[in-house]
C-alpha positions as CSV (number, residue, x, y, z in Angstrom):
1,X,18.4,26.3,0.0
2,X,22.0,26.4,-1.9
3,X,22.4,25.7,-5.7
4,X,23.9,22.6,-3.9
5,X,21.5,21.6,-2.0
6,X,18.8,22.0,-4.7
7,X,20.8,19.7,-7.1
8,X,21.5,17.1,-4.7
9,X,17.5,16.8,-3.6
10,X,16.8,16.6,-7.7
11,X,19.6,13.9,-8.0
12,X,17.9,11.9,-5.0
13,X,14.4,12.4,-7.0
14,X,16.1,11.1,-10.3
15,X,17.4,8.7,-8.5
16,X,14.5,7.4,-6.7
17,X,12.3,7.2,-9.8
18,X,15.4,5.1,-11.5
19,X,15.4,2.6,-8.3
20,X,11.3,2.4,-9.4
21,X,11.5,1.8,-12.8
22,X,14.1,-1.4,-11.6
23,X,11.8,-2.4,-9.6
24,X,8.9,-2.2,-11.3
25,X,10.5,-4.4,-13.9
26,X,10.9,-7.0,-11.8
27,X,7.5,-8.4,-13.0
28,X,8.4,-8.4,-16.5
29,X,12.1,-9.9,-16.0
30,X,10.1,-12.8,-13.6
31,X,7.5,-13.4,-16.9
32,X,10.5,-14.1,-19.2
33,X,12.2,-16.0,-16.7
34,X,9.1,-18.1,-16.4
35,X,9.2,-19.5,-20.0
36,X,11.0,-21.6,-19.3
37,X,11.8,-22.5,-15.4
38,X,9.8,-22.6,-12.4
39,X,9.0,-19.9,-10.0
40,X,10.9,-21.7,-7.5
41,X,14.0,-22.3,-8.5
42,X,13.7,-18.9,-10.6
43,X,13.6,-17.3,-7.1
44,X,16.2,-19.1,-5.6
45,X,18.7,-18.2,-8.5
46,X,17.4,-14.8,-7.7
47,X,17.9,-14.9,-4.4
48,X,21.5,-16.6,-4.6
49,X,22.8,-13.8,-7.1
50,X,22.0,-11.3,-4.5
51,X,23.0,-12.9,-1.8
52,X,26.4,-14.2,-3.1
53,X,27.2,-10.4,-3.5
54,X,25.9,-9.0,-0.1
55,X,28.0,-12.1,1.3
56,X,30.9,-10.6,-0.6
57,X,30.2,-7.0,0.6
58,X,29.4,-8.2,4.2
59,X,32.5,-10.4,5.1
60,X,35.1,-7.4,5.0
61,X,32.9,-5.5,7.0
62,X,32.6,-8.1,9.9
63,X,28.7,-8.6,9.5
64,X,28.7,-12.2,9.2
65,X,30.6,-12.1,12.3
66,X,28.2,-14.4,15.2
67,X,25.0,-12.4,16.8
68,X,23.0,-13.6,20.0
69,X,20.7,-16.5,19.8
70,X,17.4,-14.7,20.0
71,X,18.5,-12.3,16.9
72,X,20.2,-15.2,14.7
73,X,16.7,-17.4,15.0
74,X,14.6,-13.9,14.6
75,X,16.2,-13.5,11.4
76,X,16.1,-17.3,10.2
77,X,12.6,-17.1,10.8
78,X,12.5,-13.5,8.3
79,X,14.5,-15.5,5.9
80,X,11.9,-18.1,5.4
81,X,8.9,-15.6,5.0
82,X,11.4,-13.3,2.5
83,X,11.5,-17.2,0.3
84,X,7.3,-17.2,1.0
85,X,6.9,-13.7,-0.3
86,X,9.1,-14.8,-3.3
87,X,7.5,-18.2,-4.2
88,X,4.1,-17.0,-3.7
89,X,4.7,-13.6,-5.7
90,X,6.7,-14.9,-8.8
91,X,4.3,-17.9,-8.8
92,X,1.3,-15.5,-8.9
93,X,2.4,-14.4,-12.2
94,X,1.4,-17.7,-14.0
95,X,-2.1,-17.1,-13.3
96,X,-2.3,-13.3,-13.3
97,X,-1.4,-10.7,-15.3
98,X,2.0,-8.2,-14.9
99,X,-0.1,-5.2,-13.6
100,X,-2.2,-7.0,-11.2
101,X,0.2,-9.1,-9.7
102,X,2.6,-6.3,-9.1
103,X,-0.4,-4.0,-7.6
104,X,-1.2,-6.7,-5.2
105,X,2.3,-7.5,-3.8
106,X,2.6,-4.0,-3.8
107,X,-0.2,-4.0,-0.6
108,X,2.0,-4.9,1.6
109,X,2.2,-1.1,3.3
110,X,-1.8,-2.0,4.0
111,X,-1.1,-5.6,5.9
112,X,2.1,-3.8,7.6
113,X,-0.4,-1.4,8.5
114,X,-3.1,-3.6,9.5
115,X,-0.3,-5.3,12.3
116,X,0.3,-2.2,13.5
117,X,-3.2,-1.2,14.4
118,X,-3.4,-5.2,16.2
119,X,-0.3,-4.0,18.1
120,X,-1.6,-0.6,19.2
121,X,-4.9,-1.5,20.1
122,X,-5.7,1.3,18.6
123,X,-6.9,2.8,14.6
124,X,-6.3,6.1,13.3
125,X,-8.6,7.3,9.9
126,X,-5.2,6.9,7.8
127,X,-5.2,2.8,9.0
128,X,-8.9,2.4,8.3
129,X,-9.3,3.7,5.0
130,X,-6.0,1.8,3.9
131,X,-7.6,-1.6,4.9
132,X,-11.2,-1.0,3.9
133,X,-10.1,0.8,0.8
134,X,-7.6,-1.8,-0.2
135,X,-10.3,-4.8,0.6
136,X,-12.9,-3.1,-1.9
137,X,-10.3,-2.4,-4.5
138,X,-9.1,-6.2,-4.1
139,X,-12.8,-7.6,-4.2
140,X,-13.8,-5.5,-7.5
141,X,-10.6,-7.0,-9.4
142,X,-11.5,-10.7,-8.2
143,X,-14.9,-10.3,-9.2
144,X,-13.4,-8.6,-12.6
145,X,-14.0,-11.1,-15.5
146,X,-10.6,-11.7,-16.3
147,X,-9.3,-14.7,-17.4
148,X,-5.5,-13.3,-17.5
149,X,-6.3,-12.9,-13.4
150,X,-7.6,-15.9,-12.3
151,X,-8.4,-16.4,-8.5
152,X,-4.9,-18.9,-7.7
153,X,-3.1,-16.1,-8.8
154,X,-4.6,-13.2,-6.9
155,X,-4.2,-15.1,-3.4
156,X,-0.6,-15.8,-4.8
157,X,-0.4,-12.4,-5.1
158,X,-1.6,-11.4,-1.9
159,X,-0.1,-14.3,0.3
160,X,3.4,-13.0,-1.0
161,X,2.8,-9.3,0.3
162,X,1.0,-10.5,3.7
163,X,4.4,-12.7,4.1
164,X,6.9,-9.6,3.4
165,X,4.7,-7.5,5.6
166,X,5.3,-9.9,8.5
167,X,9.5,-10.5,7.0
168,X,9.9,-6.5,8.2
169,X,7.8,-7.2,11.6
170,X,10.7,-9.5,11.8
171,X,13.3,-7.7,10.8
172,X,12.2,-4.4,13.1
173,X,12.3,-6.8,16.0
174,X,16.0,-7.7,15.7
175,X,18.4,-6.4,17.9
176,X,18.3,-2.4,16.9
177,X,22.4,-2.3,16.9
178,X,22.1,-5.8,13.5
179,X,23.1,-2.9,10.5
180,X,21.3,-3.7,7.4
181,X,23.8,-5.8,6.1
182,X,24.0,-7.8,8.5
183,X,20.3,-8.3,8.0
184,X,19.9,-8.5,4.6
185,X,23.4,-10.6,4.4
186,X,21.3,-13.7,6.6
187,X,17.9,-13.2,5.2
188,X,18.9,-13.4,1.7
189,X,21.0,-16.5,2.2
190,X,18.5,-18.1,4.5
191,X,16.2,-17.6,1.6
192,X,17.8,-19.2,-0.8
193,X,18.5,-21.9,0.9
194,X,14.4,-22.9,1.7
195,X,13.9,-22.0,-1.8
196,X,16.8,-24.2,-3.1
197,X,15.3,-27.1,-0.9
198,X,11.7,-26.8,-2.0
199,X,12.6,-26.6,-5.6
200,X,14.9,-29.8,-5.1
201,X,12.2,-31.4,-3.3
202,X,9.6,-30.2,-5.6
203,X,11.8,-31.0,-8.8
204,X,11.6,-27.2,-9.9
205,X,13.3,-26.9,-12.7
206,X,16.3,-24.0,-13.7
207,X,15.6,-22.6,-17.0
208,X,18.1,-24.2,-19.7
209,X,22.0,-22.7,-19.6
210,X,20.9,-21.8,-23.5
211,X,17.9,-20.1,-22.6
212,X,19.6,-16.6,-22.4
213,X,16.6,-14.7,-22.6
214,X,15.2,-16.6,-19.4
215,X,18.5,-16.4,-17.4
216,X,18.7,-13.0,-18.6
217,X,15.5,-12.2,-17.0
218,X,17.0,-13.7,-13.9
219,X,20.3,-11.7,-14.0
220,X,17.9,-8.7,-14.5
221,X,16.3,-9.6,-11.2
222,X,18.8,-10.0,-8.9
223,X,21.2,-7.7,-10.0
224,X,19.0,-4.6,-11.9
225,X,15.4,-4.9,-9.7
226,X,17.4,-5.8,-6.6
227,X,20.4,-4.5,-6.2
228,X,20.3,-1.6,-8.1
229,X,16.9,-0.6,-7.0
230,X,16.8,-1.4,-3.5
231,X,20.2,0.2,-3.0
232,X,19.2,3.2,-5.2
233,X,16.5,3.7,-2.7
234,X,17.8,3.5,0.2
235,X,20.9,5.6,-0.9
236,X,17.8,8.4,-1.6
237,X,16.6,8.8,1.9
238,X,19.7,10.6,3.1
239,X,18.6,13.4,1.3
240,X,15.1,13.2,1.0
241,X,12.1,12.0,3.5
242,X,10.9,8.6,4.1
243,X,7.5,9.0,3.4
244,X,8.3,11.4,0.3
245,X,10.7,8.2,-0.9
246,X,8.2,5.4,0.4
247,X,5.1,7.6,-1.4
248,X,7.3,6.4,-4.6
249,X,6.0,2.6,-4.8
250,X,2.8,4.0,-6.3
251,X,4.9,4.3,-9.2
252,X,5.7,0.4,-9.1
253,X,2.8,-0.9,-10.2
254,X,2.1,1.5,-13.0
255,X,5.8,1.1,-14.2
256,X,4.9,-2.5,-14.5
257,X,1.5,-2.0,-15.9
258,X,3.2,0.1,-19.1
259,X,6.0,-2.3,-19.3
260,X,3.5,-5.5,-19.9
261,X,1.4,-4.1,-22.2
262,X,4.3,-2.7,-24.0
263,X,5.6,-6.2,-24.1
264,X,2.9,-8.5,-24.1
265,X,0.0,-6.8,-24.9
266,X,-1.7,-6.9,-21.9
267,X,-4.6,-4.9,-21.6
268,X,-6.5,-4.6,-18.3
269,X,-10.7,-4.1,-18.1
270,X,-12.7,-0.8,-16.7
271,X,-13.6,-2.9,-13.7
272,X,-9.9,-4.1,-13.0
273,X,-8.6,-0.4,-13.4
274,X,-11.3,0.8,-11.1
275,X,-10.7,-1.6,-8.5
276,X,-6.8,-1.3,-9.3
277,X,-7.1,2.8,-8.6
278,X,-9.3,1.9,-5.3
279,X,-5.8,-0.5,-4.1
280,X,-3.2,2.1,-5.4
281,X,-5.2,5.2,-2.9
282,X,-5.5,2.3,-0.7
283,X,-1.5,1.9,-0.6
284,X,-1.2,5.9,-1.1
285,X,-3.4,6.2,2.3
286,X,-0.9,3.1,4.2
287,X,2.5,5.2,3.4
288,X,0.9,8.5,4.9
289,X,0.0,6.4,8.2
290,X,1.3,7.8,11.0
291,X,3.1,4.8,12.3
292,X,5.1,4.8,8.9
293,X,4.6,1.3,7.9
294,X,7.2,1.4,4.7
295,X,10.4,3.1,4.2
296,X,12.5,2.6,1.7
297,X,14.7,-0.6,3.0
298,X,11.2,-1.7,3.6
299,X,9.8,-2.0,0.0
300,X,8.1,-5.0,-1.3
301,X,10.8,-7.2,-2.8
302,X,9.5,-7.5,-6.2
């Protein structure tokens, strides 16, 4: 390997672990964003920001340009469980704390996973450790006393990563010649649209123009944990592997773990970091699958 070639890969590695540490803020940017709107609207301003800009990235390019029938419902249908995984994640974190909610979402590789093994008909050791390992880890931290982690917020928690699991069985089921833009360019804006509605209907309410730490939090979001980070990542695999890339959300969690107690002073019990290290080799074991459930593009959208 060239001095090049080495230089490149270490860029790509610097770069992946900057795309992490955006993401794994994304916790931390929800909580101040929570002060003082609701985790609906919070997630469609989210949403809008980032969609607004793919829009304005994609029209130039010709991706909003019309797709068959089957593909345009297909990704409708993604769009509304990419707004599920949002509500029920940034939700979660009114009842649960930074780390925990972020480790939970985080299981989506496991549930991915877990619908792959359904499809196949089949289970290879990698498959059945993730889900057993993952279920053990998940039932120590419930039974954790806790009362930053109560039980709404868990299921939150989960709900949001068992709906982005079943977003990219969507998405993979588009037709294979829809780029990502084009996919991410309709999903996003579908999004945002359910999540506008519900937090109409709901009476959700925007955090205050004035409140720039909350709206900062949002702008953080969308533009730092999102953009940034998902492009960073996918910008990564060129040069290095998937799994070596997708092996990377491990880091996600503990990112957000140091940032909350950092910030808030959140501590976490010996039972809730045993059962959290159970879900993290849980997750560790669902990347390594031989069907490949994540990859970058793929990564929970925290």
């Amino acid at each position: 390997m060239n001095a090049g070639a080495v230089l490149s890969r270490r860029s790509a590695v610097l770069l992946v672990a900057l795309a992490q540490l955006a993401i794994g803020a994304a916790a931390v940017f929800a909580r101040f964003a929570l002060v003082s709107g609701g985790a609906l609207a919070i997630s469609f301003a989210r949403l809008t920001l980032a969609a607004l800009v793919v829009l304005a990235v994609a029209l130039p390019r010709g991706a909003l340009r019309p797709v068959g029938r089957p593909t345009e419902l297909r990704l409708v249908a993604a769009g509304l469980l990419l707004a599920v995984h949002f509500a029920a994640w940034i939700t979660s974190l009114k009842f649960a704390s930074v780390a925990i909610s972020t480790l939970l979402v985080c299981t989506t590789p496991v549930w991915a996973e877990l619908a792959a093994v359904v499809r196949r008909r089949s289970i290879d050791a990698a498959a059945a450790a993730s889900v057993v390992i993952a279920l053990i880890g998940v039932g120590i931290v419930v039974g954790a006393p806790a009362s930053a982690n109560q039980p709404l917020g868990i299921v939150l928690a989960l709900i949001g990563a068992v709906a982005f699991a079943a977003y990219l069985i969507a998405v993979r089921g588009t037709d294979a010649q829809s780029s990502t833009l084009v996919v991410t360019s309709r999903t996003y804006s579908y999004a945002a649209l359910a999540l506008g509605a519900a937090a109409l209907v709901t009476h959700d309410p925007l955090p205050p123009l004035t409140d720039s730490r909350a709206w900062g939090g949002i702008l953080a979001m969308a533009f730092f944990s999102q953009l940034f980070g998902h492009t960073a990542l996918n910008a990564s695999v060129r040069i290095l592997s998937a799994t070596l890339v997708s092996t990377f959300i491990l880091l996600e969690p503990l990112i957000a773990a140091v940032l909350a107690a950092w910030l808030f002073g959140e501590r976490i019990g010996l039972q809730t970091a045993f059962g959290a290290l159970l879900v993290l080799i849980a997750i560790g074991f669902a990347v390594r699958a031989p069907s490949a459930a994540v990859t970058p593009a793929d990564e929970p959208q925290t």
